[in-house]
N, CA, C and O of each residue as an XYZ file, in Angstrom:
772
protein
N     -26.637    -60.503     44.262
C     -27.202    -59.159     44.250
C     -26.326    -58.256     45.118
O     -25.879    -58.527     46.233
N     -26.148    -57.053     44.358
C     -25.072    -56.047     45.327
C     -26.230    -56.033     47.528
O     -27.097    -56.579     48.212
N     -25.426    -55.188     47.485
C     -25.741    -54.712     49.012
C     -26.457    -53.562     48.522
O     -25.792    -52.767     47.858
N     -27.800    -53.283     48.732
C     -28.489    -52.619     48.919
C     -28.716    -51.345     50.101
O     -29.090    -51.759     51.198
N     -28.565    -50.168     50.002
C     -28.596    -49.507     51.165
C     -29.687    -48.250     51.272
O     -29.460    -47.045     51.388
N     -31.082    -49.038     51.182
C     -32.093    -48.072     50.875
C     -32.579    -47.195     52.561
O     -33.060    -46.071     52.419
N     -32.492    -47.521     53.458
C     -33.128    -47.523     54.202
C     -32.449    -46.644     55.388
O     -33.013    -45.855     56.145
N     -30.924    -47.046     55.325
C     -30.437    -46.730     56.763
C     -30.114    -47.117     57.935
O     -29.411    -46.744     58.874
N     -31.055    -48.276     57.548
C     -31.294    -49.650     58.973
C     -30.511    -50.562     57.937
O     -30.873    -50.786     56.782
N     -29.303    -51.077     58.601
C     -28.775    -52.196     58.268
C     -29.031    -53.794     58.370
O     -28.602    -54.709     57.667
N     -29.513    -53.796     59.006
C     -30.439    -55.044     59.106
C     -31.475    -55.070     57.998
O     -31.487    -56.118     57.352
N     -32.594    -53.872     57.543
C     -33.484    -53.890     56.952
C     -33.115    -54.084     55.174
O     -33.704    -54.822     54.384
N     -31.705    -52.963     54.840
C     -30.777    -53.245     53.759
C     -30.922    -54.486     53.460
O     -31.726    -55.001     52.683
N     -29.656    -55.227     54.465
C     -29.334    -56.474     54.496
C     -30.510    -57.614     53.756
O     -30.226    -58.405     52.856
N     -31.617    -57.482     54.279
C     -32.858    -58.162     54.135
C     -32.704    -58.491     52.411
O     -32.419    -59.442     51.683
N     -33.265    -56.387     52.240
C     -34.027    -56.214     50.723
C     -32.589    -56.572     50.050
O     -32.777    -56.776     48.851
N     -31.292    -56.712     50.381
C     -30.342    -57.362     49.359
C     -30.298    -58.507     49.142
O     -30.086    -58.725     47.949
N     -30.427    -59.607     49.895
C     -30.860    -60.957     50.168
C     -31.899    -61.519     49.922
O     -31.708    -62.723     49.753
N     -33.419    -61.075     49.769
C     -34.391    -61.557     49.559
C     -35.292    -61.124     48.591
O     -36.144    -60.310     48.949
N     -35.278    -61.448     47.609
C     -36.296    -60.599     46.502
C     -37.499    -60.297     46.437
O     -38.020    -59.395     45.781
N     -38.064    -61.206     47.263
C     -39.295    -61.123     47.840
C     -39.044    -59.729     48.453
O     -39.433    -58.706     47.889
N     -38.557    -59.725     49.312
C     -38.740    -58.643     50.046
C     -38.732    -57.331     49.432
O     -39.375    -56.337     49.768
N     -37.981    -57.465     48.565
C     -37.921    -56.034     47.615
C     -38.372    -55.819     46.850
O     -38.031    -54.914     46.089
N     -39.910    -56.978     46.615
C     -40.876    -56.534     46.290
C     -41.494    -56.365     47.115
O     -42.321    -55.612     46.601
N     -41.975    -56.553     48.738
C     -42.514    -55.703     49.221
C     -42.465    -54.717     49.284
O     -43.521    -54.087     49.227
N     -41.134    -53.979     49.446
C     -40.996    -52.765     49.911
C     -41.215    -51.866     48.785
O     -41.542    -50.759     49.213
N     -41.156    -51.913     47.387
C     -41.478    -51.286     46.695
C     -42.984    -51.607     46.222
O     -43.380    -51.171     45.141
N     -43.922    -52.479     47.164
C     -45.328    -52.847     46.958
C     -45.477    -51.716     48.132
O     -46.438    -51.023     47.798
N     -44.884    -51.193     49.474
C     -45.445    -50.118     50.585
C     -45.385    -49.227     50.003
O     -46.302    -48.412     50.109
N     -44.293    -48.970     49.130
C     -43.903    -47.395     48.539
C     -45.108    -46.627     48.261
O     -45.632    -46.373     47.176
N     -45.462    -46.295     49.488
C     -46.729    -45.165     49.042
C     -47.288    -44.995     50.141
O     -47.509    -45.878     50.971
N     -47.611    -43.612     50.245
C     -48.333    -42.585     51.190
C     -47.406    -42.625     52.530
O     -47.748    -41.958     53.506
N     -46.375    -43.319     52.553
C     -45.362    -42.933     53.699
C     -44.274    -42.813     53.055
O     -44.208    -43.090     51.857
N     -42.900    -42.232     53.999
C     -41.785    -41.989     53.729
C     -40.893    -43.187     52.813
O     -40.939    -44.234     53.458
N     -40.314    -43.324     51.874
C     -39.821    -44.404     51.015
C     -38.793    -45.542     51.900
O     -38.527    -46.703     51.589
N     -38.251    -44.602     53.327
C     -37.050    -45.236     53.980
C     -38.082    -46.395     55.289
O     -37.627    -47.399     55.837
N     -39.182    -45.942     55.431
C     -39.976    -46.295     56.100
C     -40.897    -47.715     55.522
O     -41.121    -48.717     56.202
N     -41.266    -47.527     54.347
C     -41.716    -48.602     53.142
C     -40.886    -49.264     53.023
O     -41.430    -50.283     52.597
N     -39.183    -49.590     53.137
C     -38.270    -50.162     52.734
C     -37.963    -51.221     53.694
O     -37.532    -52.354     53.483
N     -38.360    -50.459     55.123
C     -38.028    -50.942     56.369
C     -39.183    -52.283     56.917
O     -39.068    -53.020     57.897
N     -40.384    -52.232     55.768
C     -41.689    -53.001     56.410
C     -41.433    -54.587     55.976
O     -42.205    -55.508     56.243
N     -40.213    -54.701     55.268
C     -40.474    -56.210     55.275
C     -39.308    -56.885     56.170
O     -39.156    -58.095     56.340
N     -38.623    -55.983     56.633
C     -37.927    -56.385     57.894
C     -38.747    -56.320     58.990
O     -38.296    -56.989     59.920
N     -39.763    -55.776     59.227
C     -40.390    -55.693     60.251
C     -41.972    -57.068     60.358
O     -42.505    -57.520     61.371
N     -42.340    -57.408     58.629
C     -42.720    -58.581     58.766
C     -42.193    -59.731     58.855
O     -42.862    -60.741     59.072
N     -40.961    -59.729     58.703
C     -40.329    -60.871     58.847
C     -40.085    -60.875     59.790
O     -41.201    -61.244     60.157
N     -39.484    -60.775     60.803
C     -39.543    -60.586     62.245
C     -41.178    -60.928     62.943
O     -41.291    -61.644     63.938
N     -41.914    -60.539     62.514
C     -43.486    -61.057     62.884
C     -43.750    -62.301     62.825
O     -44.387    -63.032     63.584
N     -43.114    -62.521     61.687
C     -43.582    -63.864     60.899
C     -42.487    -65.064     61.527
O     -42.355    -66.144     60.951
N     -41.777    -64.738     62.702
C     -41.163    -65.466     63.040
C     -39.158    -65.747     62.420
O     -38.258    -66.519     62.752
N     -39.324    -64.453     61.272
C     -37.963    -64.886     60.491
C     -38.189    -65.919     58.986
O     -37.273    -66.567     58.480
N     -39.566    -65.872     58.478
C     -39.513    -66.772     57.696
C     -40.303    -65.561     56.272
O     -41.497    -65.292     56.138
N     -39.364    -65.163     55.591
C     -40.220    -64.323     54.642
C     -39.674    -64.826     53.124
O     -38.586    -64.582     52.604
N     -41.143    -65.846     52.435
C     -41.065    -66.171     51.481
C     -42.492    -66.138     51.379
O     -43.389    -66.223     52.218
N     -42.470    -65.968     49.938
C     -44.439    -66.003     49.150
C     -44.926    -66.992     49.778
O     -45.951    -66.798     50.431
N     -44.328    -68.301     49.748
C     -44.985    -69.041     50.177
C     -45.652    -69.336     51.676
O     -46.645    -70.040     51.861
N     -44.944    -68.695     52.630
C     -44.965    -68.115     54.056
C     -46.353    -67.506     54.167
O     -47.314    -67.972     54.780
N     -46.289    -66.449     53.508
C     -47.420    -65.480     52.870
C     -48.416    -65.673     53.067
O     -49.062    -65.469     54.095
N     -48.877    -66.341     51.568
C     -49.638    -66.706     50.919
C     -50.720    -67.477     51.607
O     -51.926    -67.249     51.520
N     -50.019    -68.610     52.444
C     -50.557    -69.498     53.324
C     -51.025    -69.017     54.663
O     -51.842    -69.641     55.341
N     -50.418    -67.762     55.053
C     -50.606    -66.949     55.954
C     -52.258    -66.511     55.944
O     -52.683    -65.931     54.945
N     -53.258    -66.831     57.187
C     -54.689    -66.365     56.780
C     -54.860    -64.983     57.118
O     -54.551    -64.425     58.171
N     -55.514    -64.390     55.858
C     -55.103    -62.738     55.845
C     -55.414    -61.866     56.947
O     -54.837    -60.804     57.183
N     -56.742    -62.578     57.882
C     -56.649    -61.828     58.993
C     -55.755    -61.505     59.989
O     -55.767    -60.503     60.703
N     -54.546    -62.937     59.986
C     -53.670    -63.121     60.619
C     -52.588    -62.033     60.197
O     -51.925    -61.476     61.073
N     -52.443    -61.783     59.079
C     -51.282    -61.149     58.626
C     -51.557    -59.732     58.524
O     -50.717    -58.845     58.373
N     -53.291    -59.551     58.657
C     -53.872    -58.051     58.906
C     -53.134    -57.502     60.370
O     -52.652    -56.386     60.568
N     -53.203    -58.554     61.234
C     -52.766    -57.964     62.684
C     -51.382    -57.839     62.972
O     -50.906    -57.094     63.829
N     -50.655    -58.727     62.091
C     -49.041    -58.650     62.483
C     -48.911    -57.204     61.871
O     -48.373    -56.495     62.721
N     -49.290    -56.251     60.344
C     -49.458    -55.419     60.186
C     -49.660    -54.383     61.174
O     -48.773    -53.669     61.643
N     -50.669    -54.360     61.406
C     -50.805    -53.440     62.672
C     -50.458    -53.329     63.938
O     -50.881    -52.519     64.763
N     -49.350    -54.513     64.124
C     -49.010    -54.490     65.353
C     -47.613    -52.741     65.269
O     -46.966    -52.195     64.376
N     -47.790    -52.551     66.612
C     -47.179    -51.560     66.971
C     -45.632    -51.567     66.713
O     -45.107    -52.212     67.620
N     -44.644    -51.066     65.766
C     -45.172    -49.938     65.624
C     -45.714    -50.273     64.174
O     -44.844    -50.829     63.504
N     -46.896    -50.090     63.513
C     -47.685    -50.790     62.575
C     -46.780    -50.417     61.393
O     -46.136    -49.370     61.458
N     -46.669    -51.451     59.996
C     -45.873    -51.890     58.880
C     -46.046    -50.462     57.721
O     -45.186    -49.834     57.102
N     -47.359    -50.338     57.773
C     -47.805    -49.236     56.775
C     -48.868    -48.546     57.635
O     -49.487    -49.202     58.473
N     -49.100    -47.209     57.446
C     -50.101    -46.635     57.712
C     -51.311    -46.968     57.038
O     -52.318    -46.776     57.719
N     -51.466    -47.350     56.055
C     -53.048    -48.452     56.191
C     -52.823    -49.995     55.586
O     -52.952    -50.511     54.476
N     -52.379    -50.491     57.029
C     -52.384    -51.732     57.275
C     -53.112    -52.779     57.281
O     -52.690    -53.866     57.675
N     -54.416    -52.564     56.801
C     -55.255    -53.147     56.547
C     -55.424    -53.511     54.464
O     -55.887    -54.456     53.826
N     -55.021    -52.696     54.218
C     -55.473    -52.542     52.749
C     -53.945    -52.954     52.144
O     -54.027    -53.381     50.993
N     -52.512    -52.912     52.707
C     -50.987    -53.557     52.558
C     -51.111    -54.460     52.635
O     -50.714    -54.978     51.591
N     -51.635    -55.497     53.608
C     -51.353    -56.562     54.440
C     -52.435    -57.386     53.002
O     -52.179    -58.505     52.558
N     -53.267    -56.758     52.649
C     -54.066    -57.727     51.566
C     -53.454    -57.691     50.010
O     -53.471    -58.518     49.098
N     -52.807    -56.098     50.163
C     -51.896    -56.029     48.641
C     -51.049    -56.903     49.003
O     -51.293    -57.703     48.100
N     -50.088    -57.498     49.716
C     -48.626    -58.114     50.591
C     -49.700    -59.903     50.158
O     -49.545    -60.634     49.180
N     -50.313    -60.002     50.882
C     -51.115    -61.261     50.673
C     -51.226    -61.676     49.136
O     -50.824    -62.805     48.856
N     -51.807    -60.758     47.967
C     -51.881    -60.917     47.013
C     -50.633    -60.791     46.044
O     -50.809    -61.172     44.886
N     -49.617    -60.387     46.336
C     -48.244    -60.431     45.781
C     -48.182    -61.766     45.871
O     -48.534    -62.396     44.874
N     -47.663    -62.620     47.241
C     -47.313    -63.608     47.583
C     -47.869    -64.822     46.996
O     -47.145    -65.775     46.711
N     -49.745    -64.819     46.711
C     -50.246    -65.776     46.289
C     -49.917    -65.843     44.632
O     -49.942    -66.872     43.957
N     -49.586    -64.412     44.125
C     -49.524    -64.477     42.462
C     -48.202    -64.956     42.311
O     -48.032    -65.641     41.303
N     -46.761    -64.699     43.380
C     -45.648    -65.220     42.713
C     -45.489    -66.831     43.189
O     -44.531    -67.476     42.760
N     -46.497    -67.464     44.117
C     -46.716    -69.046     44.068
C     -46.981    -69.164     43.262
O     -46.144    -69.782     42.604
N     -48.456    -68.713     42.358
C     -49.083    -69.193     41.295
C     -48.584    -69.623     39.812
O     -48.746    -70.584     39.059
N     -47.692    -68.040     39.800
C     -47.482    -67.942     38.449
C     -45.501    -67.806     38.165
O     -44.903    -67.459     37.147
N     -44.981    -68.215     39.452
C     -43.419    -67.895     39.772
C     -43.129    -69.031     40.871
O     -42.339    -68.712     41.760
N     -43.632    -70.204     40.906
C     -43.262    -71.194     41.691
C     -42.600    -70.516     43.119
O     -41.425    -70.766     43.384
N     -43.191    -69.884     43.776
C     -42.619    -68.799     44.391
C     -41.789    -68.608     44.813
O     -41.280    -68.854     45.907
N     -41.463    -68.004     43.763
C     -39.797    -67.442     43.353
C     -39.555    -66.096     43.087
O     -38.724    -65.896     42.200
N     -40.008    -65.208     43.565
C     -39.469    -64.162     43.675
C     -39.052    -63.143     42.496
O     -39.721    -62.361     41.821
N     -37.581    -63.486     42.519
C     -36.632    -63.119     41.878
C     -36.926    -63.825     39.804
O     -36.499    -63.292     38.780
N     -37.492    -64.685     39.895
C     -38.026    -65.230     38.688
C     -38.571    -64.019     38.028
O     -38.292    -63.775     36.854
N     -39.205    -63.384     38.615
C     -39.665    -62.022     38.059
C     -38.650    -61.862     37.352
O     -38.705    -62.631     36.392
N     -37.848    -61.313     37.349
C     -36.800    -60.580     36.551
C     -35.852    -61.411     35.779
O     -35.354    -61.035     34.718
N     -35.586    -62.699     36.410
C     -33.760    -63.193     36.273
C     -34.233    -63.470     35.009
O     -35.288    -62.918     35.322
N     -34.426    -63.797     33.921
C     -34.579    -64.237     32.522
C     -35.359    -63.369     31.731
O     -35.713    -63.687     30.596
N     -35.719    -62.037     32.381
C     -36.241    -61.231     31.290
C     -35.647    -60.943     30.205
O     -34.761    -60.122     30.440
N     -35.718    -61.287     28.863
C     -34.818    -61.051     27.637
C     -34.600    -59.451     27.132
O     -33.611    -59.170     26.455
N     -35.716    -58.294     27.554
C     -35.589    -57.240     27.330
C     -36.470    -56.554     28.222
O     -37.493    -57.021     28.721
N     -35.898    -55.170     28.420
C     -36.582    -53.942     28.957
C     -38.425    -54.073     29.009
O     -39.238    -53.903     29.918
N     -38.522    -54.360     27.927
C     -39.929    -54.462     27.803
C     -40.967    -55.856     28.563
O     -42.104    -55.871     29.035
N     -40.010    -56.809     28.398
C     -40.399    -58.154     29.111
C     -40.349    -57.998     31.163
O     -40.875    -58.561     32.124
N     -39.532    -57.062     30.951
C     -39.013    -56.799     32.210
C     -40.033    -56.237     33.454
O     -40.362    -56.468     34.617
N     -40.354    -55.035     31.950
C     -41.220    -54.271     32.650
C     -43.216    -54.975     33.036
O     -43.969    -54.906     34.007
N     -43.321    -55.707     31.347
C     -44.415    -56.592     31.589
C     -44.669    -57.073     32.988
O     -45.654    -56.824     33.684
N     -43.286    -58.035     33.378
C     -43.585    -59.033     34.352
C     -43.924    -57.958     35.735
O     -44.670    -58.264     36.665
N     -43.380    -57.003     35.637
C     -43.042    -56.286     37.118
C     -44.832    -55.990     37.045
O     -45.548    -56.473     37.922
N     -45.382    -55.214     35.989
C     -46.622    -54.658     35.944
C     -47.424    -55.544     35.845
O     -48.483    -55.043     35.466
N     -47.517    -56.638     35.980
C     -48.355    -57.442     36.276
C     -48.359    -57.943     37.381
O     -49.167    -58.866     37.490
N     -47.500    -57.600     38.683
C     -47.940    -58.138     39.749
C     -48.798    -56.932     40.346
O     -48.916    -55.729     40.111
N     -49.316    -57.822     41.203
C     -50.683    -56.983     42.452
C     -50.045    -56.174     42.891
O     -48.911    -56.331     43.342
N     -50.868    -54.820     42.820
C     -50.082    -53.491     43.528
C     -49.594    -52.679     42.554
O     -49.739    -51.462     42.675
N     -48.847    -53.302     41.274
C     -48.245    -52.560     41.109
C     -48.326    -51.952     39.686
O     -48.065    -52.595     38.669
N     -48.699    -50.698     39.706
C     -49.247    -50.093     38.844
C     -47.944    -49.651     37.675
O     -46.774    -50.017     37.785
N     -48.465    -48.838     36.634
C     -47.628    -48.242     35.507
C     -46.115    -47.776     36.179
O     -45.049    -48.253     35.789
N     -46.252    -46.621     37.404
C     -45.458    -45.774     37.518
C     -44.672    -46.396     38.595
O     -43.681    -45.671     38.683
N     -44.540    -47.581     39.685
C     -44.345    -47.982     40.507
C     -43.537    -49.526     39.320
O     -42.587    -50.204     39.712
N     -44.024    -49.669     38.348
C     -43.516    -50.969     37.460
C     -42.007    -50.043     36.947
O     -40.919    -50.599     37.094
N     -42.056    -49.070     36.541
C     -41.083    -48.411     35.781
C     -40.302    -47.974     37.189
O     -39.139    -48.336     37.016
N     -40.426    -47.323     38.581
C     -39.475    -47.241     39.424
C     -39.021    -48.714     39.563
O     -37.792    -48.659     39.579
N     -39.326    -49.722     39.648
C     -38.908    -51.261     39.959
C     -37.696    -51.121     39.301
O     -36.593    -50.799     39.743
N     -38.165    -51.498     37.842
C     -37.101    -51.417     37.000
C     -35.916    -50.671     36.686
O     -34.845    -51.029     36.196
N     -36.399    -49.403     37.129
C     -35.122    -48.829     37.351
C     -34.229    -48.983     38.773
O     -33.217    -48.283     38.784
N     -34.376    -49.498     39.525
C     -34.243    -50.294     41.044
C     -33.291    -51.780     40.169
O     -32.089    -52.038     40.229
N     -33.931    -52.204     39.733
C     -32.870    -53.356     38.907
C     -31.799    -53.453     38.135
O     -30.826    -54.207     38.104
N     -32.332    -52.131     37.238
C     -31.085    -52.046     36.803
C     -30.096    -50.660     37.048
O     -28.933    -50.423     36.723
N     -30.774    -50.142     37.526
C     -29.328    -49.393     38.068
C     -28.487    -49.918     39.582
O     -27.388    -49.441     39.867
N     -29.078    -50.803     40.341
C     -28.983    -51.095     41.986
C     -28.687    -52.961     41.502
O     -27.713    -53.399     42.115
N     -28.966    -53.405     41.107
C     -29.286    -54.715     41.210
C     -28.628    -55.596     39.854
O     -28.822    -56.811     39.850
N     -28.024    -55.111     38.962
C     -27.614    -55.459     37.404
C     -28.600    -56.260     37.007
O     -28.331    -57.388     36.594
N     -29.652    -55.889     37.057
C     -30.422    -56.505     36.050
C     -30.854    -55.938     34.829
O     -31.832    -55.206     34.978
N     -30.358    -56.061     33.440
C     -29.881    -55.272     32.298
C     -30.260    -55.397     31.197
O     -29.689    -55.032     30.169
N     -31.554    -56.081     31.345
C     -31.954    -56.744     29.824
C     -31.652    -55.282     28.421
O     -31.932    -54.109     28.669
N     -31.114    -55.700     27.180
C     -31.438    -54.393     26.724
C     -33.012    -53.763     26.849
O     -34.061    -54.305     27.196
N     -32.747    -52.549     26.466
C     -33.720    -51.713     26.630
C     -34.241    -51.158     27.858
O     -35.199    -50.385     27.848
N     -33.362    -51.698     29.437
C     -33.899    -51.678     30.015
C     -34.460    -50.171     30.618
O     -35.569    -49.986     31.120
N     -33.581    -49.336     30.463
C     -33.386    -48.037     31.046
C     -35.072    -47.160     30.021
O     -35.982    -46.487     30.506
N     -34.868    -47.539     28.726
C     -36.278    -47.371     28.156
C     -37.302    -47.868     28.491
O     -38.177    -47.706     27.641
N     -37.727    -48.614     29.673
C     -38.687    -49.466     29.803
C     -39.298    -48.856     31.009
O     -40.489    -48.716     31.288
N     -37.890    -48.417     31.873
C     -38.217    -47.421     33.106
C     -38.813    -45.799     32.701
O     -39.419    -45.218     33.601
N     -38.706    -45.355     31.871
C     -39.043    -43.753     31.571
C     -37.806    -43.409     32.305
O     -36.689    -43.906     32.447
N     -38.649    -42.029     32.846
C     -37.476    -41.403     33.480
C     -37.051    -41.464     34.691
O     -36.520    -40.567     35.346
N     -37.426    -43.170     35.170
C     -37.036    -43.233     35.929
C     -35.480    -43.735     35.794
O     -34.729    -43.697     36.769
N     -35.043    -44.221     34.476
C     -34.357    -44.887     34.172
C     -32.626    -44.200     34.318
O     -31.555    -44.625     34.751
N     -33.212    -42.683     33.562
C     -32.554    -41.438     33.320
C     -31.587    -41.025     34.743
O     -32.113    -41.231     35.837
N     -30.287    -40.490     34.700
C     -29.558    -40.656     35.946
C     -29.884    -39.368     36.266
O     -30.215    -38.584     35.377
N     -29.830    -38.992     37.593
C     -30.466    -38.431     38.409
C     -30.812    -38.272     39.908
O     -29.907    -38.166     40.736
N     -31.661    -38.262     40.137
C     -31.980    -38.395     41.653
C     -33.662    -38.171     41.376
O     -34.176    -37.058     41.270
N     -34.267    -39.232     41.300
C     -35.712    -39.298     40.828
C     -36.656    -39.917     41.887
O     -37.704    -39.441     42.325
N     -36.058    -41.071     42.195
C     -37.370    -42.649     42.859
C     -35.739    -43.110     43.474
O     -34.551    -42.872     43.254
N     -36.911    -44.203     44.692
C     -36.117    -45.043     44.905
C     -34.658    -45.929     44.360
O     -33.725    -46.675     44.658
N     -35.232    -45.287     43.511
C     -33.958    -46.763     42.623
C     -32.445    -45.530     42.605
O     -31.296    -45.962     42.512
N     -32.600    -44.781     42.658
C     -31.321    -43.767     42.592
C     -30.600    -43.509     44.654
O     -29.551    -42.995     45.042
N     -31.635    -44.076     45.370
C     -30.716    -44.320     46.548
C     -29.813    -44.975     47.199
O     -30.089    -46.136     47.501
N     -28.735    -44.519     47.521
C     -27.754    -45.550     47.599
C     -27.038    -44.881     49.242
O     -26.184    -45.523     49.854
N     -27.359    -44.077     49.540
C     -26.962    -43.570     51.291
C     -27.578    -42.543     51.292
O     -28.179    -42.291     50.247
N     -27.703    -41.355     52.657
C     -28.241    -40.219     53.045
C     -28.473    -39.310     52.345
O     -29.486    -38.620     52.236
N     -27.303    -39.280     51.727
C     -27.197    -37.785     50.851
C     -28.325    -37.851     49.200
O     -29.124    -37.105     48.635
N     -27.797    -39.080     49.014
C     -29.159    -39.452     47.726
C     -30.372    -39.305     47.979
O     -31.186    -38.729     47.258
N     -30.659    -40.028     49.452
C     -32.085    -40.113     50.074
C     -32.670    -38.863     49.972
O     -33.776    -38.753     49.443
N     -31.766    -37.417     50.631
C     -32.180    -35.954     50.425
C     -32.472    -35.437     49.522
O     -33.385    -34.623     49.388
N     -31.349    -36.038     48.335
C     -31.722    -35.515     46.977
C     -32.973    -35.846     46.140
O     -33.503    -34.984     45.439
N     -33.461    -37.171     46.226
C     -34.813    -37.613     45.643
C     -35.902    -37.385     46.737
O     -37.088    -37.510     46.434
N     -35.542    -37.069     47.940
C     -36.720    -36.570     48.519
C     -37.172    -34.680     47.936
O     -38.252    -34.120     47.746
N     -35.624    -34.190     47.815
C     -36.116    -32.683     47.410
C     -36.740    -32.651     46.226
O     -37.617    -31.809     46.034
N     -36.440    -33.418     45.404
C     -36.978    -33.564     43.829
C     -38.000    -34.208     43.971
O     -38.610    -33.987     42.924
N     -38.744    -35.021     44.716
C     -39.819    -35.553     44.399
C     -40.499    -34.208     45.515
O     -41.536    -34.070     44.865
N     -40.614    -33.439     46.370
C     -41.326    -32.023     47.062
C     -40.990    -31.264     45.954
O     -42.090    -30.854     45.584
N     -40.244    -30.863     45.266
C     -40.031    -29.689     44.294
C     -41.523    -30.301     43.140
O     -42.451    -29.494     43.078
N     -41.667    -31.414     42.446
C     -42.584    -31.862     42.217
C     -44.048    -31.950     42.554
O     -45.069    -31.631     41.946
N     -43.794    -32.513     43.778
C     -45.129    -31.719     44.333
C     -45.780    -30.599     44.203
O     -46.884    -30.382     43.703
N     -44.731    -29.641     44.872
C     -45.129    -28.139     44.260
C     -45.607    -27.587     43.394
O     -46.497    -26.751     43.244
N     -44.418    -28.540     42.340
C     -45.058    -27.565     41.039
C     -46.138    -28.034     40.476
O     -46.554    -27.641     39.387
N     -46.760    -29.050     41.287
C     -47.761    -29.316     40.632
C     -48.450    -28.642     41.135
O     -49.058    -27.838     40.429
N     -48.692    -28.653     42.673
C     -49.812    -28.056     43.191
C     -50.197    -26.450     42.974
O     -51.238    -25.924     43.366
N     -48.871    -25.649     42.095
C     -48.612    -24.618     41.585
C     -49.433    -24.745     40.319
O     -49.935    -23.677     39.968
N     -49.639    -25.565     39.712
C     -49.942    -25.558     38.483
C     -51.766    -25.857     38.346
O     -52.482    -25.408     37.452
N     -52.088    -26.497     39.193
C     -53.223    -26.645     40.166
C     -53.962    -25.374     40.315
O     -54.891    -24.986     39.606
N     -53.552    -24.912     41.096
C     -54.013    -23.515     41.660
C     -54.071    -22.842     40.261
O     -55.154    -22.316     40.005
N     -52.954    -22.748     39.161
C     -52.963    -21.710     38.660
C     -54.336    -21.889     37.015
O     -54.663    -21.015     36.212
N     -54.693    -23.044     37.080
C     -55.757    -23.442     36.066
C     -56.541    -23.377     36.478
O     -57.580    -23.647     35.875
């Protein structure tokens, strides 16, 4: 897997390039905090966890236990209570159903569409968060099944959209202005109905 440079923190990079697990956490935080901040939380559980971050680690982990490493200071997600059980339930579904393996998610998807199945079926992760994944794979990660870029919407589309289009600072600015210009216009559009 290339070198990943979502975050800023090189250590935290390092991680989500190396561990697939992990980069499904971080795109399981992606939400209600900053994306560079979500990216940064499974470097910061792994480090909790002693340095050992695999599903299976997880999974086995008793959730109250893994409620508090969450919240330890400076806490993983801002609601660390309700992560730490999405994070729990990732881990137990890719034992279950991915010998927990991670990266199985993806490595043999035959197409865009298979791709996207597997991603949207894990815990957490909804329609619009399955299609940023995927575009995270295959534009960042070569994972290319055909169709894949159709499977993402527009997230797929080049740009500066989601996560998956960051690759240093200057990108980070650009999909942060486009995802506030968004905002806006919604909340413009809001007001105006």
């Amino acid at each position: 897997m290339p070198t990943l440079t979502l975050t800023g923190d090189a250590p935290a990079d390092a991680l989500l390039s190396d561990n697939a697990f992990a980069l499904l956490i971080g795109m399981l935080l992606d939400q209600q905090i900053a994306m560079e901040v979500a990216f940064v939380g499974p470097l910061r559980l792994a480090e909790r966890l002693g340095g050992e971050l695999t599903p299976a680690a997880v999974a086995a982990a008793d959730p109250e236990q893994l409620e508090a490493l969450f919240r330890e200071k400076p806490a993983i997600h801002r609601y660390p209570g309700s992560m730490a059980k999405r994070v729990h339930a990732l881990a137990t579904h890719l034992v279950e159903y991915h010998d927990g393996d991670a990266a199985a998610v993806w490595e043999d998807a035959a197409t865009g569409d298979e791709l996207y199945r597997r991603v949207a079926a894990l815990p957490g992760y909804g329609d619009q968060k399955a299609r940023i994944f995927v575009a995270l794979l295959g534009k960042q990660c070569g994972v290319t099944p055909d169709g894949w870029r159709e499977a993402a919407g527009d997230y797929g589309q080049d740009g500066y959209r989601s996560i998956a289009d960051v690759t240093d600072p200057q990108t980070l600015a650009e999909v942060r202005a486009y995802k506030q210009a968004r905002k806006a216009a919604a909340k413009a559009a809001a007001s105006d109905g």
